[in-house]
N, CA, C and O atoms as a GROMACS GRO file, in nm:
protein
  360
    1UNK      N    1  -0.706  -2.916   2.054
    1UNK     CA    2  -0.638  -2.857   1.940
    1UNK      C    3  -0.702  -2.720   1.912
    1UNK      O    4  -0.822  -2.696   1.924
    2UNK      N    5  -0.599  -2.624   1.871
    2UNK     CA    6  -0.675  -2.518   1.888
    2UNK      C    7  -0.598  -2.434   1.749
    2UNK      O    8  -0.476  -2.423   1.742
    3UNK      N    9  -0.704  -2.374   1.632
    3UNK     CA   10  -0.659  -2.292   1.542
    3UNK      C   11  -0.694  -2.149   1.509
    3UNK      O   12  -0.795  -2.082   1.490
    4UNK      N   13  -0.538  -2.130   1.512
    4UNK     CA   14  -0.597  -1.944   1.467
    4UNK      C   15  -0.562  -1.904   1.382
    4UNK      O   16  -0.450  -1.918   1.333
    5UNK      N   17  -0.701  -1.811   1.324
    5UNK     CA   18  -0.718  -1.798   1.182
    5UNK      C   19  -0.677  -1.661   1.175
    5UNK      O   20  -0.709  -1.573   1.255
    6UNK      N   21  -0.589  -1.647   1.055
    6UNK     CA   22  -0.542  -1.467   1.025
    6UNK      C   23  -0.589  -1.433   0.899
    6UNK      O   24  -0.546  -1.487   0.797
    7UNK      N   25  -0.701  -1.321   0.900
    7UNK     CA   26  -0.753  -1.276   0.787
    7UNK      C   27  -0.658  -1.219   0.704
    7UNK      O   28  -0.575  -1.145   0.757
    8UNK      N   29  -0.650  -1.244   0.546
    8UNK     CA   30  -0.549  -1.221   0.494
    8UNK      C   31  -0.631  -1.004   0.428
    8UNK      O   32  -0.751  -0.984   0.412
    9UNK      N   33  -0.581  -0.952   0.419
    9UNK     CA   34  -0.595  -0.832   0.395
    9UNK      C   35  -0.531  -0.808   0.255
    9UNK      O   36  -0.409  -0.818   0.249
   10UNK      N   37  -0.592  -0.781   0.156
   10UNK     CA   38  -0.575  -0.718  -0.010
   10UNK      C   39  -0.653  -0.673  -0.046
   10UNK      O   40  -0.761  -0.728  -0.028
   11UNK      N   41  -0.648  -0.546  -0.119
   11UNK     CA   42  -0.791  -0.502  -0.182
   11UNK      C   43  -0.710  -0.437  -0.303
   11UNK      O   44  -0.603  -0.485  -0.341
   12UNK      N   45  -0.779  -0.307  -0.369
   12UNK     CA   46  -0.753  -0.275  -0.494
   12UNK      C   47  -0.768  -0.149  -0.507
   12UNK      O   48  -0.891  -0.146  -0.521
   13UNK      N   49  -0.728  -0.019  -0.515
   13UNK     CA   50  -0.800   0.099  -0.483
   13UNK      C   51  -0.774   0.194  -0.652
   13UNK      O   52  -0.666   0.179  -0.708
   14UNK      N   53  -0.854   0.260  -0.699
   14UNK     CA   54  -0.845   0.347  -0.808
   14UNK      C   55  -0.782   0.499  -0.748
   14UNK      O   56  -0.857   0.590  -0.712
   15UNK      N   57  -0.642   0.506  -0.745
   15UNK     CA   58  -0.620   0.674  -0.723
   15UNK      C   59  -0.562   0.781  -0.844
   15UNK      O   60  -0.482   0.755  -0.933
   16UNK      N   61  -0.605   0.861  -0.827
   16UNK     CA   62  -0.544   0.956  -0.921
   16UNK      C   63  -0.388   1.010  -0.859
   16UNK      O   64  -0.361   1.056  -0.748
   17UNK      N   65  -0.305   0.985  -0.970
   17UNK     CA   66  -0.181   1.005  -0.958
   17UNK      C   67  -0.111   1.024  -1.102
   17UNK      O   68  -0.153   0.960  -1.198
   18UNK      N   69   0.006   1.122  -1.115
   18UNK     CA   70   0.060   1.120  -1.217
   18UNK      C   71   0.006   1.208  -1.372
   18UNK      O   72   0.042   1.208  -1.490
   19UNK      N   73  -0.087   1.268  -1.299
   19UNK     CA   74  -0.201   1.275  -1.415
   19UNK      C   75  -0.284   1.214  -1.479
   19UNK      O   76  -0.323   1.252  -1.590
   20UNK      N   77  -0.336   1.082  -1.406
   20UNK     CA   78  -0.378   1.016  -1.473
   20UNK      C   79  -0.432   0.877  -1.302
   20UNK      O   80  -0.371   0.849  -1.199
   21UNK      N   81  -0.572   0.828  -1.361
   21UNK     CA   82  -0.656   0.752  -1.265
   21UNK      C   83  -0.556   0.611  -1.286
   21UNK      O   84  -0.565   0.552  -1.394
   22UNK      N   85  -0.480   0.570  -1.202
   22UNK     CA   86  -0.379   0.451  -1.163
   22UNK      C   87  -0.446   0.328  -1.062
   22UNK      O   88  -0.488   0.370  -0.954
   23UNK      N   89  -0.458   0.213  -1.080
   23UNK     CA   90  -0.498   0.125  -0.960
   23UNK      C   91  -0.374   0.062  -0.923
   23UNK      O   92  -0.274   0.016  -0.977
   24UNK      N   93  -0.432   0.081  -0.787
   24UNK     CA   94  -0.300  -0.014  -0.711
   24UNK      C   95  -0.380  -0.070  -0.632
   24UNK      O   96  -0.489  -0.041  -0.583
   25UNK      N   97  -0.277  -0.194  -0.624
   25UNK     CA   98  -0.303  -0.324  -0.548
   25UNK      C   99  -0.251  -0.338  -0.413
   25UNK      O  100  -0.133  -0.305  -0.417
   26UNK      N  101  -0.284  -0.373  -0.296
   26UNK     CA  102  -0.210  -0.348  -0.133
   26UNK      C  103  -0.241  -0.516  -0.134
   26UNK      O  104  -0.332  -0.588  -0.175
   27UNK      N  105  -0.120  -0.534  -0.070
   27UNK     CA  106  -0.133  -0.663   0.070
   27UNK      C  107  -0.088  -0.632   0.186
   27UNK      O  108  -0.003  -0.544   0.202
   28UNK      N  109  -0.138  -0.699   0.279
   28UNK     CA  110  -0.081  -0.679   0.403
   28UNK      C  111   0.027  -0.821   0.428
   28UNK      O  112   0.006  -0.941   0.415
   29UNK      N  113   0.109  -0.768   0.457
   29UNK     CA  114   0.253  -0.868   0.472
   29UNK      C  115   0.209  -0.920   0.636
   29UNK      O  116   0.179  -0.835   0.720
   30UNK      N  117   0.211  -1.059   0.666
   30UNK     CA  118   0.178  -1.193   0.807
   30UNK      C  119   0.344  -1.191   0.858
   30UNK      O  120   0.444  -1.199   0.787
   31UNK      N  121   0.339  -1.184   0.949
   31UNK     CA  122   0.426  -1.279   1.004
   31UNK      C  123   0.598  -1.164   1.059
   31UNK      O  124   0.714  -1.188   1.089
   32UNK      N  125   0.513  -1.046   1.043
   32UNK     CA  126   0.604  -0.936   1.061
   32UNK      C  127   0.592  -0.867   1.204
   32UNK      O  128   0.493  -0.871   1.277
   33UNK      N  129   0.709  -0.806   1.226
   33UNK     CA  130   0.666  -0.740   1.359
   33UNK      C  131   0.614  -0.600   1.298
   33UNK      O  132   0.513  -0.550   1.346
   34UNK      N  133   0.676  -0.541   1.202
   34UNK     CA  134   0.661  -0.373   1.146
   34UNK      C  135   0.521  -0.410   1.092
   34UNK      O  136   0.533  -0.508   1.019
   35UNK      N  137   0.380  -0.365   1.099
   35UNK     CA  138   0.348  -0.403   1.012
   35UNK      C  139   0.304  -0.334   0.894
   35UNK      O  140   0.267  -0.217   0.910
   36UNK      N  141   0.302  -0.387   0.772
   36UNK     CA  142   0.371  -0.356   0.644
   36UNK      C  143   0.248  -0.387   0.531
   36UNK      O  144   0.155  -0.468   0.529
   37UNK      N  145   0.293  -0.281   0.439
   37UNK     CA  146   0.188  -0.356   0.317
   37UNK      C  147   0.289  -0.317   0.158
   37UNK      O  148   0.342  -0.215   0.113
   38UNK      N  149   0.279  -0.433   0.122
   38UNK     CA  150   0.337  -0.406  -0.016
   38UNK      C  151   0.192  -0.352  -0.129
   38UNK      O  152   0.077  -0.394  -0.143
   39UNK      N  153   0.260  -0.257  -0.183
   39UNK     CA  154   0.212  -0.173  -0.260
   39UNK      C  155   0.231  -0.224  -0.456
   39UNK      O  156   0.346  -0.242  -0.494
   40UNK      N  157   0.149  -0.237  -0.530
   40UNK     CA  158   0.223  -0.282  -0.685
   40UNK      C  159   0.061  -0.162  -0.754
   40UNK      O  160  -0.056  -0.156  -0.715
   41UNK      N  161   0.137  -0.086  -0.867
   41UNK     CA  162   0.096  -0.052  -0.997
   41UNK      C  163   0.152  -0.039  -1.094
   41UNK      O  164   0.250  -0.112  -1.101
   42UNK      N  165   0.135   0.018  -1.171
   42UNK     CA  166   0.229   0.024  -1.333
   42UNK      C  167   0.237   0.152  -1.370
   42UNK      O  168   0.141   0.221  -1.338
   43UNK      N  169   0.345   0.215  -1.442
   43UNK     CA  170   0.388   0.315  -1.511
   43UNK      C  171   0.314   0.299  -1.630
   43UNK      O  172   0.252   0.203  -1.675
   44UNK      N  173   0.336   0.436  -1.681
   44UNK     CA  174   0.290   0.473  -1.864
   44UNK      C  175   0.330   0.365  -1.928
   44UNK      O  176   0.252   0.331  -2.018
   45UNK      N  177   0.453   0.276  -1.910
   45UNK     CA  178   0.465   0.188  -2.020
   45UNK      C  179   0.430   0.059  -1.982
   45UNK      O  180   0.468  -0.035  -2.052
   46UNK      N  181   0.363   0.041  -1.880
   46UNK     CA  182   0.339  -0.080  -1.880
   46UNK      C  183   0.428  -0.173  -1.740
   46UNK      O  184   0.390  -0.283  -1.702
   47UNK      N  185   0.533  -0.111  -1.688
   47UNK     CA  186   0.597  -0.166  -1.598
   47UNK      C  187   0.527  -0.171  -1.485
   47UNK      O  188   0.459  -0.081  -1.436
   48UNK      N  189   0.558  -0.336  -1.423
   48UNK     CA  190   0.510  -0.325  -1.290
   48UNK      C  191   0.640  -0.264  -1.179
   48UNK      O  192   0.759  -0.292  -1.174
   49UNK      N  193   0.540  -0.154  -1.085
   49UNK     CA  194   0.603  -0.086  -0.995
   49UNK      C  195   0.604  -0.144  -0.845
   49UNK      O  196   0.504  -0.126  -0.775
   50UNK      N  197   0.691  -0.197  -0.806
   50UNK     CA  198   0.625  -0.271  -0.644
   50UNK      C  199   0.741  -0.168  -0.575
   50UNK      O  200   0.848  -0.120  -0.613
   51UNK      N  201   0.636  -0.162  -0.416
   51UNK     CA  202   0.704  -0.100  -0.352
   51UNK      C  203   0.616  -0.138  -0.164
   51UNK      O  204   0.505  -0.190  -0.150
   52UNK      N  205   0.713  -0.089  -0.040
   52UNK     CA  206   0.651  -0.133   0.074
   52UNK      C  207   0.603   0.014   0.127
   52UNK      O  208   0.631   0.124   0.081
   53UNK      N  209   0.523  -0.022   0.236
   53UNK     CA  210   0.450   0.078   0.292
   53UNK      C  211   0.477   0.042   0.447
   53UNK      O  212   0.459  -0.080   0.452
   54UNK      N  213   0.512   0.091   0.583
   54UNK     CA  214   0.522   0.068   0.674
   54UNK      C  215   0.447   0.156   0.783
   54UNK      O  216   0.433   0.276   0.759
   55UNK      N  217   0.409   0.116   0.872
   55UNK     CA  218   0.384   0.208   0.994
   55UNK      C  219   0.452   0.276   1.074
   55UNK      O  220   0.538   0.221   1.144
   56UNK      N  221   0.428   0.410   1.078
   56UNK     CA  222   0.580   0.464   1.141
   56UNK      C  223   0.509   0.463   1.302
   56UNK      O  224   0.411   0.394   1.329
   57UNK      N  225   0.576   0.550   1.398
   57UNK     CA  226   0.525   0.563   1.531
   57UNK      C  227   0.398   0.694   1.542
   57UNK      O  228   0.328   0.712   1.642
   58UNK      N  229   0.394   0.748   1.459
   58UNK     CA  230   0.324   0.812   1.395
   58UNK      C  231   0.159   0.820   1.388
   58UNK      O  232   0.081   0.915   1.380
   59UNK      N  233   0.135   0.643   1.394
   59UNK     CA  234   0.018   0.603   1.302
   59UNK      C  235   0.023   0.634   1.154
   59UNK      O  236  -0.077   0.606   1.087
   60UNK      N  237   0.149   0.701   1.085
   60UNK     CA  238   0.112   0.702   0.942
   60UNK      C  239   0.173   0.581   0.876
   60UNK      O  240   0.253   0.512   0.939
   61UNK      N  241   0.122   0.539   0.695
   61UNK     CA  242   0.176   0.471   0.622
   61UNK      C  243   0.256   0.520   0.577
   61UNK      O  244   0.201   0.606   0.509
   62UNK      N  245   0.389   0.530   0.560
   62UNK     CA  246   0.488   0.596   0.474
   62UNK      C  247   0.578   0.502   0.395
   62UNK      O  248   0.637   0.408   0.450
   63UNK      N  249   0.587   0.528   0.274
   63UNK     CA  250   0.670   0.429   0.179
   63UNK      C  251   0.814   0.438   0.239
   63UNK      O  252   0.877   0.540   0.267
   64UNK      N  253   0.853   0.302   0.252
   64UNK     CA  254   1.007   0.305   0.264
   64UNK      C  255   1.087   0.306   0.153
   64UNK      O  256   1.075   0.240   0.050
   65UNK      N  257   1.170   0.388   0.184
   65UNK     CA  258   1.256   0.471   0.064
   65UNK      C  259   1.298   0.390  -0.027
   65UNK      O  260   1.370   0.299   0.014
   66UNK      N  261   1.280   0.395  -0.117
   66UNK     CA  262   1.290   0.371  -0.284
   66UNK      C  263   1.388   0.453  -0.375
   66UNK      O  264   1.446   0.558  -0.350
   67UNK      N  265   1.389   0.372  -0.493
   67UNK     CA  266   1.386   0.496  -0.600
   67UNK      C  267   1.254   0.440  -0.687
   67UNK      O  268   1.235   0.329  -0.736
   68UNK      N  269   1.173   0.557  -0.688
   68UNK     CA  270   1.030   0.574  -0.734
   68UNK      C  271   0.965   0.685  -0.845
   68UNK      O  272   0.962   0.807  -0.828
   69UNK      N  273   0.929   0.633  -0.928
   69UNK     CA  274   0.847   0.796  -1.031
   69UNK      C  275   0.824   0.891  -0.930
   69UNK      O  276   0.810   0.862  -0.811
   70UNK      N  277   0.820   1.024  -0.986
   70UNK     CA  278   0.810   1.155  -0.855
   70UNK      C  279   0.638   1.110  -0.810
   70UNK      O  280   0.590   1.118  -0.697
   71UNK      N  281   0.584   1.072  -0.909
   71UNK     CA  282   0.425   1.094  -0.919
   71UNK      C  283   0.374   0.960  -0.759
   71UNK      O  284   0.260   0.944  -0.717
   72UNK      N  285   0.468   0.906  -0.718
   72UNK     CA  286   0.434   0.813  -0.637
   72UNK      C  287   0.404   0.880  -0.479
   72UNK      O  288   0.295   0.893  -0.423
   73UNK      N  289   0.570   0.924  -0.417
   73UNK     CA  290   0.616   0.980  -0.329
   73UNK      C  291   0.504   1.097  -0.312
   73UNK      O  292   0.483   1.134  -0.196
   74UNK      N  293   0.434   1.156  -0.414
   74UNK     CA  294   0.354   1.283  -0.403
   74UNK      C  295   0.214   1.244  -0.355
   74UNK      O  296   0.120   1.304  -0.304
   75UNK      N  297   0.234   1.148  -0.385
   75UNK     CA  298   0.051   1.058  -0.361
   75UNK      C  299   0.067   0.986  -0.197
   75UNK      O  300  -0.022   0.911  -0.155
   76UNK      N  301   0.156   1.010  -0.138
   76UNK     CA  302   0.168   0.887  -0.015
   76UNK      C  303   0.037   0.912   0.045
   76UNK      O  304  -0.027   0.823   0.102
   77UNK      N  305  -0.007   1.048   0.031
   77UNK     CA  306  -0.101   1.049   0.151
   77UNK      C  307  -0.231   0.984   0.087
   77UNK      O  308  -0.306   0.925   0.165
   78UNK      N  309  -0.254   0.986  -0.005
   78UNK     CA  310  -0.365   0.889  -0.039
   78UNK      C  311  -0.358   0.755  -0.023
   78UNK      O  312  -0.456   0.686   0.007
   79UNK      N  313  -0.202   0.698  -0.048
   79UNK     CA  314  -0.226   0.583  -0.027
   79UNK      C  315  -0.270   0.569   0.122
   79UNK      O  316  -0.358   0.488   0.152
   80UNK      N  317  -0.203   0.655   0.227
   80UNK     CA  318  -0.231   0.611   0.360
   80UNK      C  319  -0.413   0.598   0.375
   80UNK      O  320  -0.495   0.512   0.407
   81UNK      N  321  -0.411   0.702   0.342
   81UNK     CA  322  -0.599   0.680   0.318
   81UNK      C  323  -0.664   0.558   0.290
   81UNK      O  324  -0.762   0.505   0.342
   82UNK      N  325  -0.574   0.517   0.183
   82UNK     CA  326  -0.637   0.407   0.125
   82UNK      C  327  -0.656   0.287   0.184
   82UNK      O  328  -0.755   0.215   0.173
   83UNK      N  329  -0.550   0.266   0.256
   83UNK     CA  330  -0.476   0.139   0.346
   83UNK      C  331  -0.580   0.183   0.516
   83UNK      O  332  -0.639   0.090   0.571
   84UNK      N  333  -0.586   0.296   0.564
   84UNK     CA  334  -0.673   0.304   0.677
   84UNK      C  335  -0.798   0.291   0.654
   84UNK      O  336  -0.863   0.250   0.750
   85UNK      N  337  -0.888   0.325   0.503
   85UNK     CA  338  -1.005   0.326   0.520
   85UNK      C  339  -1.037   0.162   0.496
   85UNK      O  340  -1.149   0.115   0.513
   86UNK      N  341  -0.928   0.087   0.456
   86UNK     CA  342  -0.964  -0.053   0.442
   86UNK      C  343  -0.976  -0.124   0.588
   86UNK      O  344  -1.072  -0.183   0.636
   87UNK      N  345  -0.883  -0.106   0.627
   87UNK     CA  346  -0.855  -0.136   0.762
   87UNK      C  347  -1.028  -0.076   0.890
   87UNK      O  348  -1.104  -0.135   0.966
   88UNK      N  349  -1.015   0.018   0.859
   88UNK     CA  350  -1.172   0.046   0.934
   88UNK      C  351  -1.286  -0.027   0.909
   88UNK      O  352  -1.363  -0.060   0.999
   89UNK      N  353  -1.305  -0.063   0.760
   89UNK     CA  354  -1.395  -0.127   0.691
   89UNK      C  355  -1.392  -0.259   0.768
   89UNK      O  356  -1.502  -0.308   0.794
   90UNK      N  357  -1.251  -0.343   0.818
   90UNK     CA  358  -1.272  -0.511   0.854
   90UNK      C  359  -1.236  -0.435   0.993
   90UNK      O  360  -1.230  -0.499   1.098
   0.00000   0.00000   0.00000
């Protein structure tokens, strides 16, 4: 019998966006061929914002198209940061 184990990948990162220091939350989505990370933070009022992140051919993370606060779309490149420097780390 033989089991294989898949490290599950989430962390939490503090970025500045919007004018203002925002945390967002990443998972990495199992069981996909693209592979993917859903993205969640909150607006000024309190709303939760979820959104996906994919790998293009690229090597970059780029959000798949939404409708999103401008302050999101302007930040992608941090998130990509965010999502590779985790990924280096494991």
């Amino acid at each position: 019998m033989q089991i294989n184990f898949t490290k599950v990948v989430h962390f939490t990162r503090l970025i500045k966006a919007g004018g203002r220091l925002r945390e967002f939350n990443f998972r990495k989505l199992r069981g996909l061929e693209q592979e993917t990370f859903t993205v969640d933070t909150v607006d000024d009022r309190g709303n939760r914002i979820l959104l996906r992140m994919e790998k293009d051919g690229n090597n970059h993370w780029g959000i798949v198209q939404q409708i999103l606060p401008r302050w999101i779309p302007e930040n992608e490149d941090k998130l990509h940061e965010a999502i590779e420097d985790e990924l280096h780390r494991n």
